[in-house]
C-alpha positions as CSV (number, residue, x, y, z in Angstrom):
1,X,-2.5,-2.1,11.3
2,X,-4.8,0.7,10.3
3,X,-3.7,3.3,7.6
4,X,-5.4,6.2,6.1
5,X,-3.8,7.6,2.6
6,X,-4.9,11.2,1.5
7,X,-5.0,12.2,-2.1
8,X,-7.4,15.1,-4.3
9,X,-9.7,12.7,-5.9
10,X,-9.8,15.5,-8.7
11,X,-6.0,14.1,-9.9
12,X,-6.7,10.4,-10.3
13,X,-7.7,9.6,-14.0
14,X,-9.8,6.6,-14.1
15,X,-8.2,5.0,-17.8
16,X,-5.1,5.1,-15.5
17,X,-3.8,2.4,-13.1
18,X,-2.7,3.0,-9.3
19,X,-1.3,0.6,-7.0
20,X,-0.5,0.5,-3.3
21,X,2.8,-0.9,-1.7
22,X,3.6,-0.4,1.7
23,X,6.8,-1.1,4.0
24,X,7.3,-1.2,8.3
25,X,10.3,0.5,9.5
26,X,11.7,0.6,12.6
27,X,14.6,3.2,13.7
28,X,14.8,3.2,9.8
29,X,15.3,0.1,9.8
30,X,12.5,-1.7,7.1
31,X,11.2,-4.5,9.2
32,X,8.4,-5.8,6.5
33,X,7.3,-5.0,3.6
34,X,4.8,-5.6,0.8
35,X,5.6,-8.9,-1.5
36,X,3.8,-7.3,-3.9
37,X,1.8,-4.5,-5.5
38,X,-2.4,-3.8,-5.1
39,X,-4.3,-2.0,-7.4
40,X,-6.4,0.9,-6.0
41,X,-8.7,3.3,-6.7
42,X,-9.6,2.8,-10.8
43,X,-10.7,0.2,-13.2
44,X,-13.0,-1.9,-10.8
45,X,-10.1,-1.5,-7.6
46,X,-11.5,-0.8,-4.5
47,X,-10.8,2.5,-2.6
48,X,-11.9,1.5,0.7
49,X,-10.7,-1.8,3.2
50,X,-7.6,-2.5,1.5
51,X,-5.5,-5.0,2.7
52,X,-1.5,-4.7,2.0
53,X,-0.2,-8.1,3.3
54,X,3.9,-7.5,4.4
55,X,6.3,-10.1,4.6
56,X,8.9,-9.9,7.2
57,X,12.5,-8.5,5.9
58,X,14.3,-8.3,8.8
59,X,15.4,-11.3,10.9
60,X,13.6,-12.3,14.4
61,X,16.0,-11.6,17.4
């Protein structure tokens, strides 16, 4: 599923760490989400093509 996340470049500091979780909701319900944390953006993390692999949370009908 494609995302786009928008940020001012001008308040990351690169001798920081960022990381990326993400979670599906439905009817605010969370259906999936992340197992676990990716870094981003500093300290040799990409930026661009991330992948965020979910794991189901909610039970199939």
């Amino acid at each position: 599923m494609p995302f786009k996340i928008f940020f001012s470049p001008t308040l990351i500091q690169v001798s920081h760490r960022y990381l990326a979780r993400t979670s599906i909701s439905v009817d605010g319900v969370v259906w999936a989400e992340s197992a676990e944390a990716v870094a981003v953006l500093t300290q040799g993390a990409s930026s661009v093509a991330l992948e965020l692999p979910v794991k189901r949370v909610v039970p199939l009908r």
